[in-house]
N, C-alpha and C positions, 0 to 999 in steps of 0.2 A: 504493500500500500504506500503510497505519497503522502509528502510529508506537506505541511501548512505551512510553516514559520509561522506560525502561530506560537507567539511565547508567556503572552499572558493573559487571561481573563480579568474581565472587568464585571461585577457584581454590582449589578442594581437590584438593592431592597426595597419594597414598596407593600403595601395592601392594595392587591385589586379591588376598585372603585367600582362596585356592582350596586346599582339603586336597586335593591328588591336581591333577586334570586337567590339567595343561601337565605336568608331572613326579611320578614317584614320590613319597608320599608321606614317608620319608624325606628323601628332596632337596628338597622346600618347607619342610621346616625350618629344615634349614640355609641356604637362598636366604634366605628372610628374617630370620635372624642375619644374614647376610654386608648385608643389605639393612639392616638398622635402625646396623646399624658405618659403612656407606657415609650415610646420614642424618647420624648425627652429625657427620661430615665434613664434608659440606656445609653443616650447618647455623652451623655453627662457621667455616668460612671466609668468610661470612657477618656473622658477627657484629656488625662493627661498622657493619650498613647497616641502614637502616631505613624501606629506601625499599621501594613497595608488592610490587615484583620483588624483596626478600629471599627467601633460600631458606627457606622453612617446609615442615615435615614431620606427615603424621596417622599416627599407628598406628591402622590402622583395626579389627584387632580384639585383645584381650588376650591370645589362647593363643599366638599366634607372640612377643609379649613375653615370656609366663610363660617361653616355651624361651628366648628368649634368657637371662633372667638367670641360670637354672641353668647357663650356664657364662662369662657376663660377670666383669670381672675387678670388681674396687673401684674403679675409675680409670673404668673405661665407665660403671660404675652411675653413679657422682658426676658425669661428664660428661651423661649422659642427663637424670637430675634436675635439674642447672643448666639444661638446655634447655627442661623441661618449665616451670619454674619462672618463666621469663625471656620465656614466651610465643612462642617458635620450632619448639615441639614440644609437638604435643597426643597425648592418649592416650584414645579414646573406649571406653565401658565395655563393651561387648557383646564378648563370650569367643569368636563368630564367627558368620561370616553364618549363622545357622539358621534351621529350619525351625518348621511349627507344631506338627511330632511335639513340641517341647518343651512342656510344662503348665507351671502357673503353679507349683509348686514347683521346678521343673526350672531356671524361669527363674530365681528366685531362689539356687538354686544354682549355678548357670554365673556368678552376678555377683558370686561370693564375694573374685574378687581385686581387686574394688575398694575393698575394705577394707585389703587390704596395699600398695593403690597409696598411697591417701590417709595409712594412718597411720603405715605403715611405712618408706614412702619418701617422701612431703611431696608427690606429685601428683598436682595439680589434676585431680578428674574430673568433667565439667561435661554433654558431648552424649555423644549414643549415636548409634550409624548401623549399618547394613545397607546391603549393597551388593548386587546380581544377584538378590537373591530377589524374590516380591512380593507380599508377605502380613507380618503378624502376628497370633498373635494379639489379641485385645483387651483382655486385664487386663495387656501389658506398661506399658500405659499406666499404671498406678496404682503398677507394682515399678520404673519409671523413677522417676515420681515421689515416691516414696517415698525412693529412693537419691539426691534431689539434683537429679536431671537436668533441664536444662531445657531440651534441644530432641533431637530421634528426627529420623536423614535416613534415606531409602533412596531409592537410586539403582537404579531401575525397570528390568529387563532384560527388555522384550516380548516376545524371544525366547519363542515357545511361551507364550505368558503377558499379561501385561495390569496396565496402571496404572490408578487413579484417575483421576475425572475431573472437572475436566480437569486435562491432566500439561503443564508443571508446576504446583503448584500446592503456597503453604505456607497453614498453617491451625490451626487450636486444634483439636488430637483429643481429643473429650470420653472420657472411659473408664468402665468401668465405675461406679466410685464418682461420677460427678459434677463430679472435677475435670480441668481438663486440662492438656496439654502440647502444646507447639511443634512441629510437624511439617512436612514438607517430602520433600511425592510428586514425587522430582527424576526425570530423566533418567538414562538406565544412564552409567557411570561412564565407559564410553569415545568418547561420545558427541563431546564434546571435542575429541578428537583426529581423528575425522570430520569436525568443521566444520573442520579445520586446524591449532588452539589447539596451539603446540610446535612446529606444521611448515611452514607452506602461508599466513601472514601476508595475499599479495595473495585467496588463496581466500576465508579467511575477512571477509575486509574486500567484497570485490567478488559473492559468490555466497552464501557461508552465513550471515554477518548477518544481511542483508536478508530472508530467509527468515527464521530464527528471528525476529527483532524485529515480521515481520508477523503471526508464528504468535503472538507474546503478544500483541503490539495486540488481534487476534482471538477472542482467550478472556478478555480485559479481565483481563489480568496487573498486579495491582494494587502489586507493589514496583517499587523504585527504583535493587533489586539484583536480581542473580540468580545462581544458585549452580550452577557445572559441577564434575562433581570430574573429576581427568585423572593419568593413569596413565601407566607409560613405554610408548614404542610397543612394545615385545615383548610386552605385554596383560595379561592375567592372571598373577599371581605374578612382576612386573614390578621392578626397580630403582627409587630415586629417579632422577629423570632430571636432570642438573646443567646440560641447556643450555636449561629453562623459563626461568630468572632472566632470560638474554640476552634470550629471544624478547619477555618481555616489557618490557623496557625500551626493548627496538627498538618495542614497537608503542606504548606510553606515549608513545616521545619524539615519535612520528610524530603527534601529538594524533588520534589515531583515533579514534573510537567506538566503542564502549563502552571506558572505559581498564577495565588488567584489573589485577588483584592475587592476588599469591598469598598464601592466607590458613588461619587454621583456622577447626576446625567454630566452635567459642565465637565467633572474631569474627563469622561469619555470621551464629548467633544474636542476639549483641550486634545488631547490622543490624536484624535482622528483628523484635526486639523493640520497636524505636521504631516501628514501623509495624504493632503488634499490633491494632489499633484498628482495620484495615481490612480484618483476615482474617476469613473463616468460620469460624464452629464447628463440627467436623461432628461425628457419635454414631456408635458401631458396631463391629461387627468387622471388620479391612483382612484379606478372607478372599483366601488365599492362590491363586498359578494353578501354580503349579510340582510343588506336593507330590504331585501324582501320579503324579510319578517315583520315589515309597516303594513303589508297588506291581508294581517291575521287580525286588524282594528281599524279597516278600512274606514267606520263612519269617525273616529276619534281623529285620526289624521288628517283627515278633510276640514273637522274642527279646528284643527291646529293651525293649519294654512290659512284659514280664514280668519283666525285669531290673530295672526300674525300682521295679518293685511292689516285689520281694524287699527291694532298698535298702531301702523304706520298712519293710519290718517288721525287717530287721534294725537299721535307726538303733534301732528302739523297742526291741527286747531287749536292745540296746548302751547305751540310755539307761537300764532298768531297774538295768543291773549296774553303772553309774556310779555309781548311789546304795545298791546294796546291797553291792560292796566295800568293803574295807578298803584302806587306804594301803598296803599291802605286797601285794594281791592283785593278780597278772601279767594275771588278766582282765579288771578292773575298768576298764581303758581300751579305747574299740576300738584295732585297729592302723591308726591314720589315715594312715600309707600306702597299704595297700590299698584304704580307701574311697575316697581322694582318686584313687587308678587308676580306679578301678570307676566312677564318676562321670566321670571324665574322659574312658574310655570308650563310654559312655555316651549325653553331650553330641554327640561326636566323631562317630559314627552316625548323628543327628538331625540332623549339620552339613550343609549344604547340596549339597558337592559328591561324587557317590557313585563317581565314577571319571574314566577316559582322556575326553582329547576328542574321542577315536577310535570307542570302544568298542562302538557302536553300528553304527558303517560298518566298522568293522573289527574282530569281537567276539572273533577271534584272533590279533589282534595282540601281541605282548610285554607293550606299554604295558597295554593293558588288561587282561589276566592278570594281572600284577604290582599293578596300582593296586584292582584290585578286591580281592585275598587281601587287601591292606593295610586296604582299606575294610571289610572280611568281619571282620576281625581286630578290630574296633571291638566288634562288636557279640557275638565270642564272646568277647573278655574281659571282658565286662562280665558278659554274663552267668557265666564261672567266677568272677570276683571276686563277683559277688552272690548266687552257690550259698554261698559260700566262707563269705562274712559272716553270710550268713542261720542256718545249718547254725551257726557258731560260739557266736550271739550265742545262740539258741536252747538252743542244746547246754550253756553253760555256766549260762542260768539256771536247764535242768534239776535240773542238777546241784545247786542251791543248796532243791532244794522237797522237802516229805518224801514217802515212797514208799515201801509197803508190799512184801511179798515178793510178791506178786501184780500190780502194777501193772506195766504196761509200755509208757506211750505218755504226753509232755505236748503237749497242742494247745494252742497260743498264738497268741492274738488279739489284732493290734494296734490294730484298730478300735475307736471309741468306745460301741461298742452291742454288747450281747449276741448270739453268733451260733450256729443249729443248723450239725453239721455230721456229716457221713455221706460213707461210702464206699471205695472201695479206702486201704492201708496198706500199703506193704512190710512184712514178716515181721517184727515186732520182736521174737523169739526172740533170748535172748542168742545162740542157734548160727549167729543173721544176721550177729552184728556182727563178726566175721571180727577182733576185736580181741586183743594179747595184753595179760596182768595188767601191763606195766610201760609200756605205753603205749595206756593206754584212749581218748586222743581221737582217734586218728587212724582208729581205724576208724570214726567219726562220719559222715563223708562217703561215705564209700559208699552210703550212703543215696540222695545224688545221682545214681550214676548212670542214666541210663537206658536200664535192661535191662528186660526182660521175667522178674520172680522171680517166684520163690508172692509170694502178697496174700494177706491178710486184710482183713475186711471190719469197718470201723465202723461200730457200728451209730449213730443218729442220737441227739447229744451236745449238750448246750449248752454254750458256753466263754464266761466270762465278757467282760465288755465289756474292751477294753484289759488283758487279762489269761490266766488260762492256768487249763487244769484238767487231770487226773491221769487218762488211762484206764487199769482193770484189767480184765486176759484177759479174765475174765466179758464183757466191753461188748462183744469182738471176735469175729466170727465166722470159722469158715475161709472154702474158699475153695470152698463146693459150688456147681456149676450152678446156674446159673437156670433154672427153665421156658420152655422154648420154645415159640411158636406161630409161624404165618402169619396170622392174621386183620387185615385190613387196617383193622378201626377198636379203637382204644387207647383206652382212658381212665382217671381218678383219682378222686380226691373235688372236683378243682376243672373239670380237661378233658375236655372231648371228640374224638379226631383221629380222623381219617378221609384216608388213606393211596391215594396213586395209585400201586397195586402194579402199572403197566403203564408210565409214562414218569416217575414219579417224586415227589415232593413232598409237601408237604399239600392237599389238595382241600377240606377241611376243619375247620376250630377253631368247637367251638362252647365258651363258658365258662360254667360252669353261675353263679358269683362275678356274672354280669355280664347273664346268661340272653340270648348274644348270639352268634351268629354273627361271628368275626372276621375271616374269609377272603374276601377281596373276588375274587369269583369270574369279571369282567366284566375284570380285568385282564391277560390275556391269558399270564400264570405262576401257579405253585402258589405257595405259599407255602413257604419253603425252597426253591426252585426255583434249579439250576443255571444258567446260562447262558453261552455262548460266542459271546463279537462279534469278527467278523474284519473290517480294511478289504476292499474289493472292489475290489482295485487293479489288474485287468486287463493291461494290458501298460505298467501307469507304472513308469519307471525308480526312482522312490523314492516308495513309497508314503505313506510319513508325511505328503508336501506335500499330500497328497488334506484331511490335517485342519489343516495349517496353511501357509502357503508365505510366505516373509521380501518386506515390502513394497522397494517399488522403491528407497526415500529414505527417509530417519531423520525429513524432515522435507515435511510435518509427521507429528507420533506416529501412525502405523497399526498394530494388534494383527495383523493377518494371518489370521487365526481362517477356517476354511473351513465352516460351519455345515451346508452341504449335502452334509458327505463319503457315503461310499456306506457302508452299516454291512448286514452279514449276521449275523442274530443266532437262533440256536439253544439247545434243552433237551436234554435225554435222551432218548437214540432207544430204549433203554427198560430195561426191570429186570431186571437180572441175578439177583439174591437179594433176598426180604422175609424178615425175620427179626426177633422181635418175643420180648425174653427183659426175663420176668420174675422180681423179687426182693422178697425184706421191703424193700430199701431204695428201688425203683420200678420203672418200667417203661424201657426200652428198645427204641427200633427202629432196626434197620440195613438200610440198604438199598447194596445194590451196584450201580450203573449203568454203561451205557455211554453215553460222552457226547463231542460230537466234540472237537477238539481238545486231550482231556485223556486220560491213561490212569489205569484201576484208583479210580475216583471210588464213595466210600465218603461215606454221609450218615447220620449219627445223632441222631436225636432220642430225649432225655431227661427221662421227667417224674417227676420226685423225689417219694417219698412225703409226706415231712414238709415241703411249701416249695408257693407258688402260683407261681412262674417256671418256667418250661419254658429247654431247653439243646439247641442246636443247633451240632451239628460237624461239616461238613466236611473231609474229606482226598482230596488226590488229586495223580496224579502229573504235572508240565508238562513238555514235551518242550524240545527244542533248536531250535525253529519260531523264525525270526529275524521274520519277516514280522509285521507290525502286530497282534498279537490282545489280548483281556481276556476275564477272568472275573467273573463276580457268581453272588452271593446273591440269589434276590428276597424281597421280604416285603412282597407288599400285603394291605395291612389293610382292612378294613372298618371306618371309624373317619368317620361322617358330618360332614361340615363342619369338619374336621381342622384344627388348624394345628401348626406342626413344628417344634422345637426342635432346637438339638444342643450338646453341650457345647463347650468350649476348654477346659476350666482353671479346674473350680470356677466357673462365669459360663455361664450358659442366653444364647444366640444365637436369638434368628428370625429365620431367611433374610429381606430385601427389610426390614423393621423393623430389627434390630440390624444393618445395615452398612452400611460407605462408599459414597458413588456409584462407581461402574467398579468396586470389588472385585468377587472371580469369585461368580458365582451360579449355573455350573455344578455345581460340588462342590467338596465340603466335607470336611474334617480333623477326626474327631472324636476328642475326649480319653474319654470314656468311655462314653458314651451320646447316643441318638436320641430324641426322642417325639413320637408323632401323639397329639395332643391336641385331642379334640371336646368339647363342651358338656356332656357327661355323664358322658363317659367317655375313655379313652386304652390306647394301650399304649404305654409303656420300651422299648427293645431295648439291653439293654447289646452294646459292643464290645471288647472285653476286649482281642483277638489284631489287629486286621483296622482300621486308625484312617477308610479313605476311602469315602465314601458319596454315591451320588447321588439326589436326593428328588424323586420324582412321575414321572422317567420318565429315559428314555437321553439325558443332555444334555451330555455330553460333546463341549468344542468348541463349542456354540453360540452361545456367546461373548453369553451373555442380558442384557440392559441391564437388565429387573427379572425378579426370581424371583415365579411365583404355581406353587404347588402346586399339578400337573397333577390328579394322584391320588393316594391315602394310600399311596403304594409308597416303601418304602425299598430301596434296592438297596445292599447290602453291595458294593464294588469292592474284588474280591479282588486279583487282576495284573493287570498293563496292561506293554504295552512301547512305548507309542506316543512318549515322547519321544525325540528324533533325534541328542544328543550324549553325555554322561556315564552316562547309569542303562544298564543292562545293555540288550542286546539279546535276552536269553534267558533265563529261570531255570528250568533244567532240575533235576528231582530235586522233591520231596515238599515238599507248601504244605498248611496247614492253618487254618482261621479255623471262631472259633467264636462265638456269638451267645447271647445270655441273653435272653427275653420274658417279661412280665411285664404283664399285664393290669390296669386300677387303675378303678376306681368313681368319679367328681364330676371336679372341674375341674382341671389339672393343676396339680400341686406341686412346684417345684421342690428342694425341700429332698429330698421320697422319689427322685425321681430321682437328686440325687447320691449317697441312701444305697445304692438298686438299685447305681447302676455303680459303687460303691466295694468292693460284697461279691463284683461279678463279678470285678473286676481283683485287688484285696489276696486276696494266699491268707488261711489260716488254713495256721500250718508244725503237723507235727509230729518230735517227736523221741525215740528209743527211752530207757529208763530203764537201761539197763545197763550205765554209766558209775559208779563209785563216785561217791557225792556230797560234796561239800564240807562239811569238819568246820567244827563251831562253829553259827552261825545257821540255822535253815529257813525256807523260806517254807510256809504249809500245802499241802494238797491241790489249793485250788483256790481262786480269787480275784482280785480289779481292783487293777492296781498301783496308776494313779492313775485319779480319776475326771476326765473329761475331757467337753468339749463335745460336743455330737451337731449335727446338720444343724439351721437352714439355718448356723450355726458349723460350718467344717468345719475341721478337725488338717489343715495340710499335712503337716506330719512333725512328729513326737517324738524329738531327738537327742541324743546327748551334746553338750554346749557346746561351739563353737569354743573357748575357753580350754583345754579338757581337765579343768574344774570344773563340773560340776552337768550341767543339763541345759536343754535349746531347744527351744521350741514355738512352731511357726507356727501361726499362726490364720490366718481370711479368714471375712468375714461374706459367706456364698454369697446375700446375700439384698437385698432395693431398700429395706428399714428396718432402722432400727437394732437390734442383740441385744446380749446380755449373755452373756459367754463366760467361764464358772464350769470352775475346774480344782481338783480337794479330792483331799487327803491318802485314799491308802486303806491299802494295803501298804505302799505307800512314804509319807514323811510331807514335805511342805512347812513348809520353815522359812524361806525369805525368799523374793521374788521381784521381780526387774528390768524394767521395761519396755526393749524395745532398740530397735533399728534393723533393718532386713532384711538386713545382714549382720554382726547383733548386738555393734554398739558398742552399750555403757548407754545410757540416755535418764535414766530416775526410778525412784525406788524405786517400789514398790506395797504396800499392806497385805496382810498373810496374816491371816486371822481365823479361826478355829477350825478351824484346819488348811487353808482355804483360798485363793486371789485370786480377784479379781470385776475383770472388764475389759470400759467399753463399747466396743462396736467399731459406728461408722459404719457407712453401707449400702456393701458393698462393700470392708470395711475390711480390712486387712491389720495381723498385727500379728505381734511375735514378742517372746518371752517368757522370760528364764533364772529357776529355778528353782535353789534350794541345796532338795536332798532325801536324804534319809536315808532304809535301809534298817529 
C-alpha cells in the first residue's frame, strides 16, 4: 500500500448541534448549556499545559451559545472570553448546521451574532463549519468572506447523501464574485471514533491507519495534515469528552504515527494555509443531497417561504416609519423582540434537523410526537410573528397617509419597481373591522385570519415602486359570480390552453407573445400534470434500502446510492369536475381529479387579464401511507436546445457548469425560480410555495456523476418520505404548491428572472383605512418612499438599523459585471449615508448628492448601507 505523508492529525472537539433528534428539543438546550459549563472546566484545568493533548474546545454552532448566555452569570461570561481569547476555545460563526432553504439574505441574517461576539464580547471569529449536512449554497462563499472568515469545514454525513470529490479533500472554493475561500470536504464528524480515535488505540494503529493512509496515498492527498473532528461517544448532542487528552498523550508518547493533537478550527487553517499553493481551485454550487427531506413537511415549508417574504416587506414598512417618526412616537421603532423571535424562528425550520431519530421506524412513538410539535412550532411562529409585523408595520404607515371619506384600502409595495395588482380583498367595510373607538388597532389583524368572509374584488391597480397607493370603493368590486363554462380550451390576449378534461392537465400552450407551441407533447405528462411515485418494494422488510443501503466500511468513502430502485409512477385516472369561470379580472380553471395515492386533488390554473405569467395551484389531500411514496408537478416544455438555470440566492446556477465535482446532480433546492433557456427563446417558472425540483426526468437516487438535461421537463417535487431517520414518515392533512410561468422572447436574462421570482414570492400587503390617522404630518395619496435599485442590483432587504437609528440596505450585484446601485430621496429624504459591513459595523462615509448615494458594486458584490432619513 502507499504511503500519504500524512504526518499529523488534527482533532476537532465539538458537540454535534442536532435541534431535536437524540432529545426533545427543549432538552438540547439545556445539554448544551450544561455542555459549554463542563468545557470551560476542562478547558481551565488544563490550563497550564500546552502540550499538543491540551484540552481545547469548538463551539460548533452560535444558537446553542446565544442560549447559553441569556442565562450565564458575569463570572462564566468572563471565564468563556478569557478562553476564547487565550486560544483554548474557538467559537465558529454559523448560527447552525443549515440547510439551503436558507437565501443569501437569510444567510446574512443568521450571522448577525457575530457582531456581538466580536464587538461586544472581544471574540475572535475567524472559520465557519457545518457538520452532517452536504451542501451549501454558493454565494455563502462571498457572506463568509465578506465577514472575515477564512476557512468553511463541513464534515460530510453520506448517510443518504454524498461528498465531493474526492473526500477528503481541502481547496480554494471560488464563489460567486470571483474571490475565494479555504475549504475542506472533511469526513462526517464521527468518523473518528470508528477508526478508534478516544477508544481502541491498538485498532487504530494496527487496522484503521493503514487503510485510511492508503485511501489518501490513492487520491494523491496533497497535505501534510489532516483534519478529523470527534465527538463524545454518546454521538450527537454529545458532552466534551475529558478522557481524549489521556488517549492522546498515550498515543504521542508511544511515537506512533501519525502523532495526533487536539486542536481548533483557526489552527487547522493556520496548517492548511502554508500549503495553499498546492490546492485546487474549484467554481460552483456545493448542491446539496439531504434537502429533500423538506418535502416530508411540504405545507410547513411553504409556511416558511412565505414567512420569510412577509419579514421582508414588513422590515421595509418598519424602515419607512423609522424615518417618518418623531422621537416620542411609540411606533416609530419596530419591536425588535418580536423580529428577533420571528427570524429566529425562522432560521430554526430551515435548521437541518427536523425531528426523532426514530421517527420514521417509529412515526408513533412519544419521541417523535413530541420532537416534531417542537419542530412544527418553528415554522408556525414564525409565521404568526411575520402576520404580526407585516399587519403592524403596514397598519401604522396607513395611518400616517391622507384618505378621503371614500377611500378604503392602502396597497404597499416593497419592491423596487412598479407593480399591477388585482384581485380578491377581504371586506374592508369599516363593519369588517370588528374594532371598538378606544382601541382601533387591535382589530387590524383580523385581517389575518384565514377564514373564508365576503371578498371584494380589486380591480387591477398600479402601486408604486417601493411605495404604496390609496384604493377608493369606486376601484373595488363586490363579490358577483363569475361566468361559468366547461369548454376545455381557454384563452387571453397572450395564451392559448387546451385542457385534458378526461385525465387531467395541459395538453396544450400555445403563446401567441412567442407564436409557439410550449407543450412538449412527446414527454410522456401534461403539462401541470400530477404525478405519484411509489417504491415497489415487494416483500422487503425496509423498503427505503431499495434507494439506498449503508456500505459495509467507512473506509474507503462509499455513497450507497441504489440507482436501479424499482419506481411505479402514475397520473390521474381521471376528471372529476372541469370548470372554467370567468371575470373582468381573468380567467380561471379548476379541475377536480382522482388521483392515486392522494385524496380530493384540486388543480387550478390562472390567466390574469392584465399580466403575460400564467398561475398554477395545486391542492390536495396526503394520507397517513408510511410506505416510500412522492409527488410532483410536471412541466415539460417545448423549449429546443434548452439549457436550465435555477436560483440559490440572488446567483443563476447551471446544473454540470456552476458546480463542484460529486455535489448532487440529482436535484436541486431552489430559492425562487427555474428557467429552460433556448436560443430564442425560454420560459421562468417561478416557485414561490414548493423550493425542490428535479430537471429533465425522474432522477432521484441516481447518484449522476455529471448532469446533461435529458429533456426541457421540470418537475416540481412536491412530498417525498423516502428519507429513513429524522423527517417525518407521513404528512397527513392538506399540501398545496403553487407555480408562476412566464414565457420570455431572445436569450435568457438573468436580471428579469430575479425580477419574475421576486413578484411571485414578495406579496404586495394591503391594509383597510378605518383606523383614525395620525395627527400632525401626511404622506399623500400615493407615492415611492425611496427610490431604490432594480435588477441585475437587487435590495436584499430595506430595515430599520441594527443601532435602532436610520435605516439598512442590502444590496448584491445579481450580475458577472460590474453596476452602479443608485438609492434617491423620494418621500423620505436622505441626509447622510455609511458604507458598512454585513453585519453593519461602519466602514466610510459616502457622499449624498442631490438627495442621493451612488455605490459601485463589483460582479457579484455585496454591500450594505445605513442611511440617516427623514420623513
Amino acid at each position: 500500500m502507499g504511503r500519504s505523508g500524512v504526518e499529523a492529525i488534527y482533532l476537532i472537539h465539538h458537540s454535534h448541534t442536532d435541534i431535536g433528534y437524540t432529545h426533545d428539543q427543549p432538552v438540547v438546550w439545556d445539554l448544551h448549556r450544561r455542555f459549554l459549563d463542563l468545557a470551560l472546566d476542562l478547558c481551565e484545568r488544563e490550563a497550564d499545559r500546552d502540550d499538543p493533548a491540551a484540552f481545547r474546545w469548538t463551539v460548533e454552532t452560535t444558537a446553542v451559545l446565544q442560549h447559553w448566555l441569556r442565562t450565564a452569570s458575569d463570572r462564566q461570561v468572563a471565564r468563556f472570553v478569557e478562553l476564547a481569547r487565550s486560544g483554548r476555545l474557538e467559537v465558529t460563526a454559523m448560527v447552525a448546521n443549515i440547510t439551503p432553504l436558507y437565501d443569501t439574505d437569510q444567510l446574512i441574517e443568521s450571522l448577525a451574532f457575530v457582531r456581538v461576539l466580536r464587538d461586544d464580547l472581544g471574540v475572535p471569529v475567524q472559520s465557519a463549519m457545518n457538520s452532517d449536512v452536504n451542501g451549501q449554497n454558493w454565494p455563502l462563499v462571498d457572506v463568509l468572506l465578506d465577514l472575515g472568515i477564512t476557512g468553511f469545514s463541513m464534515a460530510i454525513n453520506t448517510h443518504f447523501g454524498g461528498a465531493l470529490d474526492p473526500h477528503p479533500l481541502a481547496f480554494h472554493w471560488q464563489g460567486p464574485s470571483g474571490r475565494s475561500l479555504l475549504a475542506w470536504n472533511g469526513f462526517s464528524y464521527g468518523l473518528a471514533r470508528r477508526l478508534g480515535i478516544g477508544r481502541d488505540a491498538r485498532a487504530f494503529a494496527e487496522e484503521w491507519w493503514p487503510r485510511l493512509d492508503a485511501w489518501l496515498a490513492a487520491i494523491g492527498y496533497p497535505l501534510p495534515v489532516l483534519m478529523l473532528q470527534v465527538f463524545d461517544p454518546f454521538g450527537d448532542n454529545g458532552a466534551p469528552d475529558p478522557t481524549l487528552p489521556a488517549f492522546i498523550r498515550a498515543w504521542n508518547a508511544a511515537s506512533r504515527e501519525p502523532w495526533l493533537r487536539l486542536a481548533l478550527p483557526a489552527e487547522w487553517w493556520a496548517v492548511v494555509a502554508r500549503s495553499a499553493d498546492r490546492l485546487p481551485r474549484l467554481r460552483g454550487d456545493w448542491t446539496d443531497f439531504w434537502n429533500f427531506g423538506c418535502g416530508s413537511s411540504a405545507r410547513e415549508t411553504a409556511l416558511n417561504r412565505q414567512s420569510r417574504a412577509r419579514l421582508y416587506l414588513a422590515d421595509a414598512a418598519w424602515a419607512a416609519l423609522q424615518a417618518l417618526g418623531g422621537e416620542d412616537d411609540p411606533a416609530r421603532c419596530p419591536p425588535s423582540d418580536l423580529r428577533a423571535a420571528a427570524h429566529w424562528a425562522l432560521n430554526l425550520w430551515d435548521e437541518h434537523t427536523w425531528g426523532a431519530d426514530c421517527a420514521v421506524r417509529e412515526p408513533e412513538n412519544e419521541d417523535t410526537v413530541s420532537q416534531w410539535i417542537h419542530k412544527a412550532a418553528c415554522a408556525y411562529t414564525a409565521r404568526s410573528l411575520s402576520l404580526l409585523l407585516a399587519r403592524d408595520g403596514v397598519a401604522e404607515l396607513a395611518r400616517r397617509v391622507e384618505r378621503g371619506p371614500e377611500d378604503r384600502l392602502l396597497l404597499f409595495n416593497p419592491l423596487p419597481w412598479e407593480r399591477v395588482v388585482a384581485g380578491p380583498v377581504p371586506d374592508p367595510e369599516p363593519a369588517a373591522q370588528r374594532g371598538r373607538a378606544d382601541d382601533p388597532t387591535a382589530a387590524r389583524h383580523f385581517q389575518d385570519r384565514a377564514l373564508r368572509r365576503r371578498q371584494r374584488w380589486l380591480r387591477p391597480t398600479v402601486v408604486p415602486a417601493a411605495g404604496y397607493a390609496v384604493v377608493a370603493a369606486t376601484d373595488l368590486a363586490g363579490d358577483e359570480p363569475p361566468a361559468v363554462s366547461t369548454e376545455a380550451v381557454v384563452e387571453n390576449h397572450r395564451h392559448r390552453l387546451v385542457f385534458d378534461t378526461t385525465r387531467g392537465g395541459i395538453s396544450g400552450w400555445f403563446d401567441r407573445g412567442l407564436g409557439r407551441e410550449l407543450v412538449d407533447g412527446a414527454a410522456g405528462w401534461p403539462l401541470f400534470g400530477f404525478v405519484h411515485e411509489r417504491v415497489v418494494a415487494g416483500d422487503h422488510p425496509w423498503p427505503r434500502q431499495l434507494l439506498w443501503s449503508p456500505p459495509a466500511s467507512p473506509l474507503p468513502p462509499q455513497r450507497g446510492w441504489r440507482p436501479d430502485w424499482p419506481a411505479e409512477r402514475r397520473g390521474p385516472e381521471r376528471v372529476l369536475a372541469h370548470r372554467v369561470e370567468r371575470s373582468p379580472l381573468g380567467t380561471r380553471v379548476v379541475q377536480r381529479l382522482q388521483a392515486p395515492g392522494v385524496r380530493e386533488l384540486v388543480q387550478e390554473v390562472f390567466l390574469p387579464a392584465w399580466a403575460d405569467h400564467i398561475v398554477c395551484t395545486a391542492t390536495w389531500q396526503m394520507t397517513q401511507e408510511t410506505a416510500p411514496e412522492a409527488t410532483y408537478l410536471a412541466f415539460p416544455l417545448a423549449v429546443p436546445a434548452a439549457r436550465v438555470f435555477f436560483d440559490v440566492g440572488g446567483q443563476a446556477v447551471e446544473p454540470e457548469v456552476d458546480q463542484l465535482p460529486g455535489a448532487c446532480r440529482d436535484y436541486f433546492t431552489v430559492q425562487r425560480w427555474v428557467a429552460l433557456a433556448g436560443p430564442e427563446f425560454g420560459v421562468l417558472l417561478a416557485c414561490p410555495t414548493t423550493p425542490m425540483v428535479q430537471l429533465g426526468d425522474f432522477t432521484f437516487a441516481r447518484n449522476q456523476a455529471v448532469f446533461r438535461l435529458a429533456r426541457p421537463l421540470v418537475l416540481g417535487w412536491v412530498t417525498n418520505n423516502y428519507w429513513e431517520t429524522n423527517f417525518r414518515a407521513s404528512q397527513p392533512g392538506e399540501v398545496q404548491a403553487s407555480y408562476w410561468l412566464l414565457p420570455y422572447a431572445g436569450p435568457f436574462s438573468e436580471a428579469a428572472a430575479h425580477r419574475f421570482g421576486a413578484e411571485a414570492m414578495i406579496p404586495v400587503a394591503f391594509q383597510h383605512l378605518g383606523e383614525p390617522p395620525v395627527a400632525g404630518g401626511r404622506l399623500p395619496r400615493r407615492g415611492t418612499l425611496l427610490q431604490l435599485p432594480a435588477p441585475p442590483v437587487l435590495v436584499l432587504r430595506l430595515k430599520p438599523a441594527a443601532t435602532g437609528e436610520g435605516v439598512a440596505v442590502r444590496l448584491l450585484n445579481a450580475s458577472d459585471s460590474p453596476a452602479t446601485a443608485r438609492i434617491g430621496s423620494a418621500l423620505l429624504t436622505i441626509r447622510a449615508a455609511v458604507r458598512c459591513d454585513l453585519v453593519e459595523r461602519p466602514q466610510a462615509p459616502l457622499p449624498v448628492v442631490a438627495g442621493a448615494v451612488v455605490l459601485d458594486l463589483p460582479p457579484r458584490g455585496l454591500a450594505v448601507l445605513h442611511l440617516d432619513v427623514s420623513g
